[in-house]
DOBARO-832865 format. One record per atom (N, C-alpha, C): residue number from 1; residue in one letter; atom name; x, y, z. Coordinates in nm, 3 decimals. Example, Ala and Ser with C-alpha at 12.3 -4.5 7.8 and 13.67 -1.06 7.14 Angstrom:
BEGIN
{1,'A','N',{1.319,-0.569,0.780}}
{1,'A','CA',{1.230,-0.450,0.780}}
{1,'A','C',{1.320,-0.330,0.780}}
{2,'S','N',{1.285,-0.225,0.708}}
{2,'S','CA',{1.367,-0.106,0.714}}
{2,'S','C',{1.290,0.003,0.787}}
// end
This chain:
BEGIN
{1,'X','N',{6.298,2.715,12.313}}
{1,'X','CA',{6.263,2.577,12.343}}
{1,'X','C',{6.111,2.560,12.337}}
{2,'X','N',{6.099,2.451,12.307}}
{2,'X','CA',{5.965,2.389,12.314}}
{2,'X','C',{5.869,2.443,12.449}}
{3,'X','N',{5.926,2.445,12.574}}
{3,'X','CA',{5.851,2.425,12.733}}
{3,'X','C',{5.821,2.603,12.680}}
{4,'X','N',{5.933,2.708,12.656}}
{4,'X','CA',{5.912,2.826,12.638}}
{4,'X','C',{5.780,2.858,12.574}}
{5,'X','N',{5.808,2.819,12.461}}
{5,'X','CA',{5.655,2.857,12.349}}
{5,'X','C',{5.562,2.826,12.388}}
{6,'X','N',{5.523,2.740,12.531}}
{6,'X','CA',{5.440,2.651,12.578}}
{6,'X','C',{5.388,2.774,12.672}}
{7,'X','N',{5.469,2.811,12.733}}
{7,'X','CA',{5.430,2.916,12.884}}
{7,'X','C',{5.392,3.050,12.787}}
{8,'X','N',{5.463,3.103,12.668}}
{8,'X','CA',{5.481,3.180,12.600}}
{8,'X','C',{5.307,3.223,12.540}}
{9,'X','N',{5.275,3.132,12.468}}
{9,'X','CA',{5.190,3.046,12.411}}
{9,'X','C',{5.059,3.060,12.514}}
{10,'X','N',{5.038,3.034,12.650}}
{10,'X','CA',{4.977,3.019,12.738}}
{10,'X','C',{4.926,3.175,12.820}}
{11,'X','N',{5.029,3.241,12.807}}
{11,'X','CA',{5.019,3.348,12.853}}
{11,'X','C',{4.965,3.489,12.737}}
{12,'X','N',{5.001,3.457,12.627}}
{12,'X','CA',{4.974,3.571,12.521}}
{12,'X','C',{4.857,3.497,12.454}}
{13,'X','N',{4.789,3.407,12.444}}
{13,'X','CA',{4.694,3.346,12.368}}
{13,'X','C',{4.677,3.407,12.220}}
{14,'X','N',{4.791,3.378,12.123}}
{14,'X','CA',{4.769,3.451,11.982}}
{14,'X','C',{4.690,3.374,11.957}}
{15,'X','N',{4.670,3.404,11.828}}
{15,'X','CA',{4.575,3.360,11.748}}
{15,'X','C',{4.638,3.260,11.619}}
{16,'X','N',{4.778,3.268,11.632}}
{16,'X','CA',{4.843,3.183,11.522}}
{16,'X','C',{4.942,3.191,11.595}}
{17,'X','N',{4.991,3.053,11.545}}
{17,'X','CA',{5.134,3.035,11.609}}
{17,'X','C',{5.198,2.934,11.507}}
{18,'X','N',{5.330,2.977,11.496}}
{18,'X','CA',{5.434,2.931,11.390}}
{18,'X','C',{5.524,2.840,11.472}}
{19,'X','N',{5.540,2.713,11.425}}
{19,'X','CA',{5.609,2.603,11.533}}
{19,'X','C',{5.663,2.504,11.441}}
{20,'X','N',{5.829,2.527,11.503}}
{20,'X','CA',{5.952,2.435,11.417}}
{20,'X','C',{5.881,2.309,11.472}}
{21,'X','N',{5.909,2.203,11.380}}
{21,'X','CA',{5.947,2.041,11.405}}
{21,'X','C',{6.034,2.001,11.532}}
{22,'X','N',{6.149,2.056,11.473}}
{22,'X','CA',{6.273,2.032,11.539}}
{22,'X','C',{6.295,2.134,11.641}}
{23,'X','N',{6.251,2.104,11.799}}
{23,'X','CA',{6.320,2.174,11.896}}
{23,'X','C',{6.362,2.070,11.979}}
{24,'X','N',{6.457,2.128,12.075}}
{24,'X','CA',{6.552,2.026,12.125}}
{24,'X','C',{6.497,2.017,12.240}}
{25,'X','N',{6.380,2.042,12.308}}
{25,'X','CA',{6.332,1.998,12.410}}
{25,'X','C',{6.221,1.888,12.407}}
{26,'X','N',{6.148,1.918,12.332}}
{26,'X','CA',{6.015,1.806,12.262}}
{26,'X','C',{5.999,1.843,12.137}}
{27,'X','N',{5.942,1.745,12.037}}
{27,'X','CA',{5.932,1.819,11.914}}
{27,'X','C',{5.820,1.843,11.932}}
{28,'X','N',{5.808,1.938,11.747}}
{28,'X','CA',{5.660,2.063,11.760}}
{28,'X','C',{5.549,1.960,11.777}}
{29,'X','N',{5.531,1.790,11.718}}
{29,'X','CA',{5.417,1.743,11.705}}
{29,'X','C',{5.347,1.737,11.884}}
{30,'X','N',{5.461,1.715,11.976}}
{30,'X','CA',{5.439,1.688,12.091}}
{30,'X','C',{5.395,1.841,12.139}}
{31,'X','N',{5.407,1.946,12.062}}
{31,'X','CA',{5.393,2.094,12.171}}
{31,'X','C',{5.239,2.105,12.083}}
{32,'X','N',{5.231,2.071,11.990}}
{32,'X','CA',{5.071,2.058,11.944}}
{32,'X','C',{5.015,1.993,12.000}}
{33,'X','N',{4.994,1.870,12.053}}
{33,'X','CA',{4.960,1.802,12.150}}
{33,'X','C',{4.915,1.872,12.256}}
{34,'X','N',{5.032,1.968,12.339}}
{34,'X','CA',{4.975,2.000,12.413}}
{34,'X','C',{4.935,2.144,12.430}}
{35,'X','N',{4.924,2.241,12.336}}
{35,'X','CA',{4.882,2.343,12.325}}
{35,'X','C',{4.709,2.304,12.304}}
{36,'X','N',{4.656,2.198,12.189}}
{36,'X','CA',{4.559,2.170,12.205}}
{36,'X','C',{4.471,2.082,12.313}}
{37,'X','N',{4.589,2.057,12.404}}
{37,'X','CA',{4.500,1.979,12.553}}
{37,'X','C',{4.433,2.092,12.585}}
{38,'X','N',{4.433,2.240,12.587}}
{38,'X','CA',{4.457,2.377,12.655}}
{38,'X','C',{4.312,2.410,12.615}}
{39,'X','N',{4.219,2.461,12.721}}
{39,'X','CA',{4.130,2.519,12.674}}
{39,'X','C',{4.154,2.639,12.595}}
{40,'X','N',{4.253,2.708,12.601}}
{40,'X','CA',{4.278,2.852,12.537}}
{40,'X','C',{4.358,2.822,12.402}}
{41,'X','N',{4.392,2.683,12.390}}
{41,'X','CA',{4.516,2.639,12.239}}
{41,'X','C',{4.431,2.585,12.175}}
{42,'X','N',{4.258,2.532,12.192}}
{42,'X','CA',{4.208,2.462,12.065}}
{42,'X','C',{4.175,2.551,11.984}}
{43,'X','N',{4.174,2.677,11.972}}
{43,'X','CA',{4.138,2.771,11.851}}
{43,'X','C',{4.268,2.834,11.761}}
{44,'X','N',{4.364,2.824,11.832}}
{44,'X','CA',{4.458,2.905,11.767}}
{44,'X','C',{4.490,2.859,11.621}}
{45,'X','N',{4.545,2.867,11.559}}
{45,'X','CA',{4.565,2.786,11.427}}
{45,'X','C',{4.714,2.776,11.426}}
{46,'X','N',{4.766,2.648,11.405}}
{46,'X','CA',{4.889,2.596,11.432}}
{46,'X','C',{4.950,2.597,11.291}}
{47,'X','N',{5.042,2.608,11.257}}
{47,'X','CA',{5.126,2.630,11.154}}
{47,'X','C',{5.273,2.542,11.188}}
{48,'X','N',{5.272,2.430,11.129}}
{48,'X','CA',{5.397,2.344,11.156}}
{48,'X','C',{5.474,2.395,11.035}}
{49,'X','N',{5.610,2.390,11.070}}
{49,'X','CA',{5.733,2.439,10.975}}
{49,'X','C',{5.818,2.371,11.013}}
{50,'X','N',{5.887,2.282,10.884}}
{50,'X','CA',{5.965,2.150,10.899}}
{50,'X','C',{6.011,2.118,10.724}}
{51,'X','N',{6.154,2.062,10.776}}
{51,'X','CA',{6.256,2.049,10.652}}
{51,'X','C',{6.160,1.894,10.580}}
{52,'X','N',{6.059,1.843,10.661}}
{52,'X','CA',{6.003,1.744,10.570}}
{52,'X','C',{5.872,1.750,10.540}}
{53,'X','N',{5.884,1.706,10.423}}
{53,'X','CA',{5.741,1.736,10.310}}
{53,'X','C',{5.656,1.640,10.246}}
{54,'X','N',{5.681,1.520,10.279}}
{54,'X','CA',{5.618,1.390,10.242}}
{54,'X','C',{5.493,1.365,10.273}}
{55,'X','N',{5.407,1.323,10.208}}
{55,'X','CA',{5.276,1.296,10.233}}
{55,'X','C',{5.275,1.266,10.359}}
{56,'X','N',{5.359,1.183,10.408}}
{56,'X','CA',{5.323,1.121,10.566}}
{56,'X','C',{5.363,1.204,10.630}}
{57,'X','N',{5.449,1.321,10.623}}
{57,'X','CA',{5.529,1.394,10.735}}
{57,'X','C',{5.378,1.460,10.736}}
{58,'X','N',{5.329,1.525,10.627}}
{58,'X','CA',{5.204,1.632,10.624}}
{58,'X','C',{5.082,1.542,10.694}}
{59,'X','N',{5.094,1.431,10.716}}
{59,'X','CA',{4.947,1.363,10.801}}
{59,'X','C',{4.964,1.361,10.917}}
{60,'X','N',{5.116,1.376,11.017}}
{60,'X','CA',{5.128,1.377,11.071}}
{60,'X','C',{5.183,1.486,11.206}}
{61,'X','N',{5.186,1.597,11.106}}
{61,'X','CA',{5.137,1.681,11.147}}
{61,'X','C',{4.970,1.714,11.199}}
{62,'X','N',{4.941,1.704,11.037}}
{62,'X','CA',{4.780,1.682,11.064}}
{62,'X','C',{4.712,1.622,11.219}}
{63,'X','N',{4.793,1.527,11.229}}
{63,'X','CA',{4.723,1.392,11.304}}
{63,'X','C',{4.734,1.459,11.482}}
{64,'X','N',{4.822,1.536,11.450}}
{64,'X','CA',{4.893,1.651,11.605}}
{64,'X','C',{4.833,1.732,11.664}}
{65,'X','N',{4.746,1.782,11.544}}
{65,'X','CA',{4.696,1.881,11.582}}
{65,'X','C',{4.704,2.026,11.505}}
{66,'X','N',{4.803,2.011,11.415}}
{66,'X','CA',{4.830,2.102,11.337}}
{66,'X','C',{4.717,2.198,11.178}}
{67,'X','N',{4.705,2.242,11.200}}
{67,'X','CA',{4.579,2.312,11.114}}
{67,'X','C',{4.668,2.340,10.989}}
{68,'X','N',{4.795,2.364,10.949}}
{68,'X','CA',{4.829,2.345,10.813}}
{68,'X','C',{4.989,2.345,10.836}}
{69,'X','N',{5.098,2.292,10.768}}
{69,'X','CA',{5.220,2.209,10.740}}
{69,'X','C',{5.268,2.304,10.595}}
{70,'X','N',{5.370,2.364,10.648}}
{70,'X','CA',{5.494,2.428,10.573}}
{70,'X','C',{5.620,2.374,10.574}}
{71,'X','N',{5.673,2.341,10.423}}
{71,'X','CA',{5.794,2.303,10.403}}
{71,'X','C',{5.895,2.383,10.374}}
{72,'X','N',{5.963,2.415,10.484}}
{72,'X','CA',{6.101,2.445,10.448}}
{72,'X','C',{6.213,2.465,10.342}}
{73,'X','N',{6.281,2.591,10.269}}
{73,'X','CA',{6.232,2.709,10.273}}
{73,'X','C',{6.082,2.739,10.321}}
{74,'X','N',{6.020,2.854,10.386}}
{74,'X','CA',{5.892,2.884,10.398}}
{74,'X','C',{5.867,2.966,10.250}}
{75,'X','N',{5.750,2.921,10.182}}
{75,'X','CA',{5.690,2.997,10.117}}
{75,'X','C',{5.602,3.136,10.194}}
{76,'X','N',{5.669,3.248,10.161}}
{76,'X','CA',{5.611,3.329,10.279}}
{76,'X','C',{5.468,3.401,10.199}}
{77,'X','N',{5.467,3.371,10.064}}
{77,'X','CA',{5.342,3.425,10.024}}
{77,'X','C',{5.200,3.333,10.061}}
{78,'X','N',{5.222,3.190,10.064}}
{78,'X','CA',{5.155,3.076,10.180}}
{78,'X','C',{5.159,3.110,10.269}}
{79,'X','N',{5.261,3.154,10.415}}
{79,'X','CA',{5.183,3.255,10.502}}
{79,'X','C',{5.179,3.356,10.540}}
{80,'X','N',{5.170,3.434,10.460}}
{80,'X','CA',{5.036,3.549,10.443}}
{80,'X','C',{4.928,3.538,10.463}}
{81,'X','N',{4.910,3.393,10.305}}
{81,'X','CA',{4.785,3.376,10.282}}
{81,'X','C',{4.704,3.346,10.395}}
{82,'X','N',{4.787,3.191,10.484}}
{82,'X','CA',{4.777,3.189,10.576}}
{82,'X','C',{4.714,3.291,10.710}}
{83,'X','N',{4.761,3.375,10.740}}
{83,'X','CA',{4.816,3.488,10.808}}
{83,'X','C',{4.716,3.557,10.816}}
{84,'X','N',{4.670,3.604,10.651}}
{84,'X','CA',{4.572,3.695,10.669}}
{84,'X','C',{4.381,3.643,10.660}}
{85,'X','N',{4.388,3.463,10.642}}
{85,'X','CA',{4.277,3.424,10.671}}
{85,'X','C',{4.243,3.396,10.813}}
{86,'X','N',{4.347,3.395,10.862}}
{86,'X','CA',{4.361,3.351,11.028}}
{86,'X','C',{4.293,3.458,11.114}}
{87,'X','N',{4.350,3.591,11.046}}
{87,'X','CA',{4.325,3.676,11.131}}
{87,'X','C',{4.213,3.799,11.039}}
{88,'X','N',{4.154,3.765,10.953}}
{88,'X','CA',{4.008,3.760,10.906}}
{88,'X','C',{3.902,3.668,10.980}}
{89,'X','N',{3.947,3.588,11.031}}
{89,'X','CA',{3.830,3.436,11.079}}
{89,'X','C',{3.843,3.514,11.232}}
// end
């Protein structure tokens, strides 16, 4: 659940975090929201993963808080790429 990844999230402070759209407690735009209220969540780099891919779905992610928007299938060589600039920076 959403509240999980939140405490989860809070307590392990990664450095990237991979976050569905669709959870059945709040969606991911709302757990971006508040991972970045977090003094310890404005650095992490957020990675939204979601069955939609439309210019607007991708701004609105953006608009969340999200540092980059994956469409479903995941292209997993995107995060890597991802993956391994994250944790180069």
């Amino acid at each position: 659940t959403a509240n999980a990844g939140l405490a989860a999230a809070a307590e392990a402070r990664p450095r990237v975090a991979l976050l569905d759209i669709g959870l059945p407690d709040m969606n991911g735009y709302e757990l971006a929201r508040r991972i970045r209220a977090q003094p310890w969540g404005r650095d992490i780099v957020l990675i939204a993963a979601t069955g939609w891919g439309q210019a607007a779905d991708k701004q609105r992610a953006f608009d969340a808080g999200f540092d980059h928007h994956l469409t479903k299938p995941i292209d997993f060589v995107a995060l890597g790429e991802i993956l391994a600039s994250a944790m180069a920076g």
